[in-house]
Wavefront OBJ file of the C-alpha trace (Angstrom):
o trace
v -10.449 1.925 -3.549
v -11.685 -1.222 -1.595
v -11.538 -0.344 2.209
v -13.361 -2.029 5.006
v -16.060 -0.198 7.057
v -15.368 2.435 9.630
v -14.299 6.122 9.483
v -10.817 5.204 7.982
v -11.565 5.592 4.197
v -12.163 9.219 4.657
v -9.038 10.168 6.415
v -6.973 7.857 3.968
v -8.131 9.690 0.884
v -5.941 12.561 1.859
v -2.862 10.902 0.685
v -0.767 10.826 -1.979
v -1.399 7.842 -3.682
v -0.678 9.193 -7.213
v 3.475 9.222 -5.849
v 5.449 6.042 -5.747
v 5.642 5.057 -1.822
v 8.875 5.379 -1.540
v 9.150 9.337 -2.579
v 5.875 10.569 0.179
v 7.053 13.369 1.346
v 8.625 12.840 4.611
v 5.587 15.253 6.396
v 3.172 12.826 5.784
v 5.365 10.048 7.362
v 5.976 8.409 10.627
v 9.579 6.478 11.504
v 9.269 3.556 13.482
v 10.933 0.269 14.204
v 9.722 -2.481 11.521
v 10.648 -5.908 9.882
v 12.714 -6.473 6.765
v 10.205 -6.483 3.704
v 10.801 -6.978 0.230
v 8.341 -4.299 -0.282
v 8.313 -0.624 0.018
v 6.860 -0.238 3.551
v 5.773 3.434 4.886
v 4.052 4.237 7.811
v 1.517 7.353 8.277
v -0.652 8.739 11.113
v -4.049 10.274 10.356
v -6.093 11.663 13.263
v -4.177 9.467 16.135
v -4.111 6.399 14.056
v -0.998 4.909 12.899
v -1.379 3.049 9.638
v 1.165 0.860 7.697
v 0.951 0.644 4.129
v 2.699 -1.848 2.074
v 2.972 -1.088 -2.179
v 2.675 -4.814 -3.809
v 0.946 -5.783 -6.686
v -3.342 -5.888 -6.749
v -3.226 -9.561 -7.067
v -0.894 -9.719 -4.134
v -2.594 -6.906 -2.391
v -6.422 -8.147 -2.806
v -4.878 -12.028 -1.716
v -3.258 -11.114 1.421
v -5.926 -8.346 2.777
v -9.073 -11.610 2.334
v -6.258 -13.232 4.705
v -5.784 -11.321 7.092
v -9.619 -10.596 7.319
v -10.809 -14.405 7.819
v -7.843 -14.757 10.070
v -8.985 -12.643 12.420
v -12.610 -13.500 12.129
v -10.910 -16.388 13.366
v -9.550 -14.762 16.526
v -5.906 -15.646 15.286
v -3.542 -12.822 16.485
v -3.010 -10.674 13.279
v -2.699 -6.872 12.319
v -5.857 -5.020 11.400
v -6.362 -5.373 7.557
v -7.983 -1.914 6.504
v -8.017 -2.082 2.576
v -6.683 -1.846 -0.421
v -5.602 0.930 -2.936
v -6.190 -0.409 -6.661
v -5.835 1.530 -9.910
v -3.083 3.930 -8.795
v -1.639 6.321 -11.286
v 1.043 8.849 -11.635
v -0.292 12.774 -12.826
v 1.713 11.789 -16.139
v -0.500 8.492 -16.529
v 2.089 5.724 -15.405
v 0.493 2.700 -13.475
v 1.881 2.204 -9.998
v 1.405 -0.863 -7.848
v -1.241 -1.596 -5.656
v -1.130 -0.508 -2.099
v -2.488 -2.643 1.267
v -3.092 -0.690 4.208
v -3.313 -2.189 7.631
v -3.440 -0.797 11.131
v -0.073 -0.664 13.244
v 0.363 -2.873 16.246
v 0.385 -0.691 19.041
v 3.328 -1.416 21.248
v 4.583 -3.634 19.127
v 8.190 -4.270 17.631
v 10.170 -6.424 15.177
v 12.710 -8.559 16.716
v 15.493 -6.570 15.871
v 14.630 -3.923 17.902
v 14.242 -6.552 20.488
v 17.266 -7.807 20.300
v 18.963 -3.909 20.099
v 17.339 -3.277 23.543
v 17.971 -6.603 25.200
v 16.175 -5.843 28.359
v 15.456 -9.124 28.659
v 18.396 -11.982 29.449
v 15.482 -14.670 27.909
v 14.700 -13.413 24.686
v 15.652 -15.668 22.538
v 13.257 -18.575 24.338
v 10.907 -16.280 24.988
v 10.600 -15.041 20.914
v 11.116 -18.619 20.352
v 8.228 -19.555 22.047
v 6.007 -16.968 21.238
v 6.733 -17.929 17.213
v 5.667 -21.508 17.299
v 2.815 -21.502 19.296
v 1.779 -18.532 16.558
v 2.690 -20.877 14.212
v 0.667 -24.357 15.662
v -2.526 -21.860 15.907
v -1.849 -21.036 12.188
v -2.217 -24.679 11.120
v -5.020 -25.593 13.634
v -7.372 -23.746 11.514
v -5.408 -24.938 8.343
v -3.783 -22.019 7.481
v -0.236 -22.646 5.722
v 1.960 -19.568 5.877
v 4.689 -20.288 3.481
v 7.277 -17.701 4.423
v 6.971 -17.716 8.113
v 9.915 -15.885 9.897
v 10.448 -13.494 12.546
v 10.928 -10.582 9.868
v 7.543 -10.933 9.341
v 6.013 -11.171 12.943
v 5.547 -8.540 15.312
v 6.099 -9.126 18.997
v 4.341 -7.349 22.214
v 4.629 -8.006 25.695
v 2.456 -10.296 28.201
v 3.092 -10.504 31.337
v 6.826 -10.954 30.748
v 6.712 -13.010 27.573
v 6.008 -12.173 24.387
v 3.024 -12.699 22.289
v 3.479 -13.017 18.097
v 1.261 -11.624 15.566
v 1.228 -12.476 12.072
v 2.218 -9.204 10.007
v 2.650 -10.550 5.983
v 0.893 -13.070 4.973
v 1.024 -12.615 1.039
v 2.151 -16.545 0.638
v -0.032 -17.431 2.466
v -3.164 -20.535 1.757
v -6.111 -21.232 3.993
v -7.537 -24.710 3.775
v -9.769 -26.883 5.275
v -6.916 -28.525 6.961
v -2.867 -28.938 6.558
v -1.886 -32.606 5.787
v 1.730 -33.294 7.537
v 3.725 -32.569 4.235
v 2.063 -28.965 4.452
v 3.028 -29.110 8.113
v 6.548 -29.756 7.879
v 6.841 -27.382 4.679
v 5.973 -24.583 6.676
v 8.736 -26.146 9.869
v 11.254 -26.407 6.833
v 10.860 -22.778 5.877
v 10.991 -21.475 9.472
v 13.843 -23.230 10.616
v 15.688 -21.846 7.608
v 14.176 -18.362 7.966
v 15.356 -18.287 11.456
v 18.832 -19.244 11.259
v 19.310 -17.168 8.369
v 17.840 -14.239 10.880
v 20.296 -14.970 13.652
v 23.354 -14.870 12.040
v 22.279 -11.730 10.768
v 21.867 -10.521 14.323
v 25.100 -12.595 15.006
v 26.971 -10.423 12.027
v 25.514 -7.018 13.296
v 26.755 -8.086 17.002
v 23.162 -8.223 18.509
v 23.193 -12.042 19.227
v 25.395 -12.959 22.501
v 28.164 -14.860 22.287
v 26.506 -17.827 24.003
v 23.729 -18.446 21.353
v 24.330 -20.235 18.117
v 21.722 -19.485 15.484
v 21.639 -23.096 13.442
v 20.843 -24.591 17.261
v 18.525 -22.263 17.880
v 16.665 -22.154 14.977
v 16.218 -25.846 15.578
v 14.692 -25.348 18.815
v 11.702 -23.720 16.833
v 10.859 -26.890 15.796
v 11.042 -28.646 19.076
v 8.854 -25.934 20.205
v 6.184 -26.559 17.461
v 6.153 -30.105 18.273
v 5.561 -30.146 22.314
v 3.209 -27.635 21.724
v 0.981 -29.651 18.355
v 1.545 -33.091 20.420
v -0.180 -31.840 23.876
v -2.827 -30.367 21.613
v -3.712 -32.966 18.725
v -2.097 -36.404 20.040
v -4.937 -38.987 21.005
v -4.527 -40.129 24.278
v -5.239 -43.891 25.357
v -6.509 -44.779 28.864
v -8.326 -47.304 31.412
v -11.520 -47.276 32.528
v -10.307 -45.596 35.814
v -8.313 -42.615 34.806
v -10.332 -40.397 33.505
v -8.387 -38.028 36.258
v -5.633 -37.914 33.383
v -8.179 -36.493 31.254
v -8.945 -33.785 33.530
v -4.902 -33.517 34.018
v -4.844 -32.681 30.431
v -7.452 -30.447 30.254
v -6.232 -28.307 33.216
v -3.153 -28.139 31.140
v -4.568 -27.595 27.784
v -6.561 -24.398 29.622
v -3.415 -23.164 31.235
v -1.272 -22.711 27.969
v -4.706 -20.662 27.177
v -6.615 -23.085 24.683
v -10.459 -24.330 25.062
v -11.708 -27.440 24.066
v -14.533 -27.896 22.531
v -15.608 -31.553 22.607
v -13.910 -34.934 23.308
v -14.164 -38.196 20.957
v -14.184 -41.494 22.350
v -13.458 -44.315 20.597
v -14.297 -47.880 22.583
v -13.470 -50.064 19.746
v -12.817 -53.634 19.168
v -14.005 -54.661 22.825
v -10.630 -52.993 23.835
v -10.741 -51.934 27.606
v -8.694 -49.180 27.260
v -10.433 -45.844 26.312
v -8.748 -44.054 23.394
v -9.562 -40.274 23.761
v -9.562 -37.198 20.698
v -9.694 -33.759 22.288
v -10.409 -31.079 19.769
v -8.836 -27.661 20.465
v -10.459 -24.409 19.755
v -9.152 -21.078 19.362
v -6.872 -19.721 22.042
v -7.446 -17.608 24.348
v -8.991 -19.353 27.517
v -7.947 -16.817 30.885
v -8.435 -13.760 28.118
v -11.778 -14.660 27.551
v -12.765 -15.354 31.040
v -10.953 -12.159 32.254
v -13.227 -9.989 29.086
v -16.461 -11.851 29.965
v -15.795 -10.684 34.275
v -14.399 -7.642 34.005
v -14.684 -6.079 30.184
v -11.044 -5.771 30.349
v -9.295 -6.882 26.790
v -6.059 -7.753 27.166
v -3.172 -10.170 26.288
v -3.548 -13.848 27.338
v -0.661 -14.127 29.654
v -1.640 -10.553 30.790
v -5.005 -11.968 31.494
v -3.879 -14.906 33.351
v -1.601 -12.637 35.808
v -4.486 -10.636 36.452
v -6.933 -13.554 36.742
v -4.597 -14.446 39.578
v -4.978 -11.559 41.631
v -8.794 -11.606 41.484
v -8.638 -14.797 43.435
v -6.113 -13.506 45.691
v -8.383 -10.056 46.006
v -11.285 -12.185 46.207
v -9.615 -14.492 49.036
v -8.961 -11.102 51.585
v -12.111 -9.654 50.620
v -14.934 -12.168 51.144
v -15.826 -13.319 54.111
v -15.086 -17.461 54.845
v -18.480 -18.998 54.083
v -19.952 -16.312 52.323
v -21.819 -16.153 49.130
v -20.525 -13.543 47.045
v -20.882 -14.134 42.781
v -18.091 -13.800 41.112
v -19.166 -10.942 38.633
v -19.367 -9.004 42.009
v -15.960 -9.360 43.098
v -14.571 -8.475 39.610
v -16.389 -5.358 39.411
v -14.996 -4.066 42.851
v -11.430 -5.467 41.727
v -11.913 -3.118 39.001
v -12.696 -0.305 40.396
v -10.599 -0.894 43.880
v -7.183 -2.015 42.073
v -7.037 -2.363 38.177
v -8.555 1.316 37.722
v -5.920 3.412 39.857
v -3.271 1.963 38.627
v -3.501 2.533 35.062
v -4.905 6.003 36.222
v -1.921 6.610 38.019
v 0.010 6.424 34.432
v 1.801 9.799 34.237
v 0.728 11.321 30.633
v 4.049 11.627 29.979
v 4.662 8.024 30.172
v 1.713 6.656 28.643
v 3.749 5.147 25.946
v 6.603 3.534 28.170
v 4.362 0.088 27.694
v 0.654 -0.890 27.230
v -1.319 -0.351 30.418
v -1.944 -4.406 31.436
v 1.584 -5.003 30.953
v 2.450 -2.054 33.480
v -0.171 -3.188 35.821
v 1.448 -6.719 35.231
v 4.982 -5.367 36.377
v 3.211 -3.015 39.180
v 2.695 -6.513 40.832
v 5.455 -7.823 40.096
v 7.219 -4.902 41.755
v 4.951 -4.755 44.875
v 6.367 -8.513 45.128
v 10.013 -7.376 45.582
v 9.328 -4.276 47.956
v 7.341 -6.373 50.337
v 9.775 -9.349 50.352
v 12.370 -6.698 51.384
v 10.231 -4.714 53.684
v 9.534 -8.283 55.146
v 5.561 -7.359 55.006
v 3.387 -6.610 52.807
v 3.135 -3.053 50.970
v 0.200 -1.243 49.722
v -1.345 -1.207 46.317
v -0.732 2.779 46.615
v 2.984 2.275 47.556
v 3.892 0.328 45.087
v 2.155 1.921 42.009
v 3.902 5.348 42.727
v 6.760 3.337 43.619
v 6.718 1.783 40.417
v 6.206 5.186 38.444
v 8.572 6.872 40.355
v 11.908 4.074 40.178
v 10.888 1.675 37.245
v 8.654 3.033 34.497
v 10.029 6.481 34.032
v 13.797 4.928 32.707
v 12.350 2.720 30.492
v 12.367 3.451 27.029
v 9.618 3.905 25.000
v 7.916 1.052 23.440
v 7.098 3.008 20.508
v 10.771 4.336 20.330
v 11.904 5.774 17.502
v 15.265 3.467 16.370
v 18.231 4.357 13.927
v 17.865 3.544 10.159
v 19.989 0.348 10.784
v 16.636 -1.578 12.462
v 14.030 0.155 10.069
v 14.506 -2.186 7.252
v 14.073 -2.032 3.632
v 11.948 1.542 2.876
v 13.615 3.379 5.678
v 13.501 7.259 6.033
v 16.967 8.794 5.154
v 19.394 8.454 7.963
v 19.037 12.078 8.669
v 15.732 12.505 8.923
v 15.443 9.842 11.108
v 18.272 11.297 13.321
v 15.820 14.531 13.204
v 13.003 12.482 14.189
v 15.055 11.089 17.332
v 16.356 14.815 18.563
v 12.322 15.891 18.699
v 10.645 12.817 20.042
v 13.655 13.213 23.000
v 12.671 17.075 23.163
v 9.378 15.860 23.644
v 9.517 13.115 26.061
v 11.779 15.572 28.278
v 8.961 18.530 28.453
v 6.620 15.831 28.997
v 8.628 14.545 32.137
v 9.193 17.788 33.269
v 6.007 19.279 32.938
l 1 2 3 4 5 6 7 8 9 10 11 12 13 14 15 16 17 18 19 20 21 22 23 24 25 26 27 28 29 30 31 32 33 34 35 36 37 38 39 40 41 42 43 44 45 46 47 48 49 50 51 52 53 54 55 56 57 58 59 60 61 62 63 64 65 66 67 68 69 70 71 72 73 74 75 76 77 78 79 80 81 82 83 84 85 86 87 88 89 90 91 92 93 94 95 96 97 98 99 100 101 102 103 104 105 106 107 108 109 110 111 112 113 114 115 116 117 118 119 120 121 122 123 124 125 126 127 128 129 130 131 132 133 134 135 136 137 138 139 140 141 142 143 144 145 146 147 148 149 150 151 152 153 154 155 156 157 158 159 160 161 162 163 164 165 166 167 168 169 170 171 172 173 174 175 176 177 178 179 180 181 182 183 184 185 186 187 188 189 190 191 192 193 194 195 196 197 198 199 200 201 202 203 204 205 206 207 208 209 210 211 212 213 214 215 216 217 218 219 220 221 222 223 224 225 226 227 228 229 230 231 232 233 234 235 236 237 238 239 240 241 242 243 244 245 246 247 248 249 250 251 252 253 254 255 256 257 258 259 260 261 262 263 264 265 266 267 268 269 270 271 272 273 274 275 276 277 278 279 280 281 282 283 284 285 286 287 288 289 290 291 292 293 294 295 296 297 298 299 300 301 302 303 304 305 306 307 308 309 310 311 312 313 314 315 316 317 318 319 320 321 322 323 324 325 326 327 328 329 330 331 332 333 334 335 336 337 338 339 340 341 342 343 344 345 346 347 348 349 350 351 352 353 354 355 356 357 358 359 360 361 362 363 364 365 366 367 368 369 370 371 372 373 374 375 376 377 378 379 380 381 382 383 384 385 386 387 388 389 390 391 392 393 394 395 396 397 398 399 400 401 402 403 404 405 406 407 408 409 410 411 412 413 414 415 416 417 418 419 420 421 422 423 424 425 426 427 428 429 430 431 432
């Protein structure tokens, strides 16, 4: 077995590989919400860890887990690659596929479950969004996906949108760079992929009335194209603007990109300036929040927060006075990130991830103090928040019926077993 380093080789061993995924025996098994697959798809905890593990052939297997591994050494948002089972066998000698294990997205969830819950009236924008700027940071590093779709993407929350991580990438090709043919391959697929994806949710009654999926799915590309224009489109100018280059830099850091140089090109005794940015890897107000405060969350999260450090740092330094930044952060900290994620009841430590419900703590002191007509307390509004807002939401590692689970699903009953206990659960939890 090929595994990458860390303690999770040992605790993997432990299962049965020698089985066929699909008949584990359902004690060793976790249900949660997932994509469709065309793969036998289980997942499995092991000391606290929740691991999915996909059975696919070793060519297949050994392809997509060097993927996933330079795509995050390229900071690109996709799920933890942890190895690769090779050489299985059955006791009686049969061969039996190869199987890649990865690490489960915490708080994550397919877009069907999404679109079961609907707690949000802007999903479909929001998903929308979150899928082709995935998909423009995919080809920025020349990475051509081949089977994008939002069956295989996993969504979590930021700050009230949604962030996309890659989940398969088995088709996938990295290259130096993607020509526009490659481009528009991968825009062809998705926009297909999509559509195809909405009428199902259309058919199963989860898409309102309102939406049509061809439309829709054509927005993706629209999408794709703002987003790859603002960040790759040379940009002519006089010698007297270079205030539009700051303009587009401003912009270019607040949809959370860097750049990392600028190319002029003063040719042909031509008085206007034609200017190249070249984008780096996303994540500017994540960074900047990691690097002041050691806090690691998503980039919209990050941005929110960012936010509130200036405000914080606005009441509490004096006009005039000359206090470093890395100062105020660490009081922030400790003064108004810290208690609120401390103030998490145990019992509903898996409502959401802890930025996003600091996120919607602010959000909610917002509302209370534009009805109170003044301003409420930190304090207030975190128990407020606890109390009135977090404690009725459901889970964001719910446990769904068989209908969202996708191909590999547990049995129908079990699954309806798994729902009565997590319920029992969650209610001594509460109560306790």
């Amino acid at each position: 077995m090929q595994f990458a380093t860390g303690p999770d080789p040992t605790d993997l061993l432990t299962l049965p590989w020698s089985t066929p995924l699909e008949q584990w025996p359902r004690e060793k098994l976790v249900s949660l919400p997932r994509g469709i697959s065309r793969h036998v798809v289980r997942f499995v905890r092991i000391g606290g860890i929740v691991y999915a593990i996909k059975e696919i052939s070793q060519g297949l297997a050994d392809h997509e887990y060097e993927l996933l591994r330079e795509l995050a050494k390229r900071q690109l948002p996709v799920v933890q690659a942890v190895g690769v089972v090779a050489n299985r066998m059955t006791p009686e000698g049969e061969p039996l596929d190869a199987a890649l294990v990865t690490k489960h997205l915490k708080f994550s969830l397919p877009y069907r479950a999404l679109f079961s819950r609907r707690m949000d009236a802007d999903l479909e924008p929001k998903l929308l969004d979150a899928l082709a700027e995935l998909l423009v940071r995919l080809h920025l590093v020349g990475f051509a996906w081949k089977d994008c779709s939002l069956s295989n993407t996993l969504f979590r929350r930021d700050a009230g949108a949604l962030a996309a991580y890659l989940v398969d990438a088995e088709t996938g090709e990295l290259r130096e760079s993607l020509s526009r043919g490659q481009r528009l391959q991968d825009l062809d697929i998705v926009e297909t992929n999509v559509a195809g994806e909405l009428l199902d949710l259309q058919m199963s009654g989860l898409l309102p009335d309102t939406i049509d999926p061809l439309e829709t799915a054509m927005s993706v590309i629209e999408r794709y194209d703002r987003l790859w224009e603002l960040l790759t489109a040379p940009q002519t100018m006089g010698d007297d603007e270079w205030w539009r280059i700051e303009q587009r830099l401003r912009k270019l850091n607040d949809l959370g990109f860097d750049v990392a140089q600028i190319h002029i090109d003063d040719s042909g005794g031509d008085p206007h300036v034609m200017v190249q940015t070249q984008v780096v890897d996303a994540g500017h107000h994540r960074k900047r929040l990691f690097a002041l405060t050691g806090i690691n969350v998503q980039e919209n999260q990050a941005r929110r927060i960012l936010n509130d450090l200036d405000t914080y740092r606005s009441q509490a330094v004096m006009p005039n006075t000359d206090v470093d930044e890395d100062t105020v952060a660490h009081h922030y900290v400790t003064d108004v990130y810290d208690p609120v994620i401390e103030a998490i009841p145990p019992g509903l430590a898996e409502k959401l991830e802890p930025a996003e419900v600091f996120h919607e703590v602010l959000e909610h002191r917002w509302f209370l103090s534009q009805s109170a007509g003044q301003e409420v307390s930190m304090d207030y509004a975190t128990q407020s928040y606890m109390q009135t807002v977090l404690r009725h939401r459901p889970d964001e590692r719910a446990f769904l019926d068989s209908s969202l689970m996708g191909v590999g699903a547990l049995d129908a009953d079990d699954i309806e077993d798994d729902i009565e206990d997590h319920a029992d659960t969650e209610v001594d939890d509460i109560v306790g």
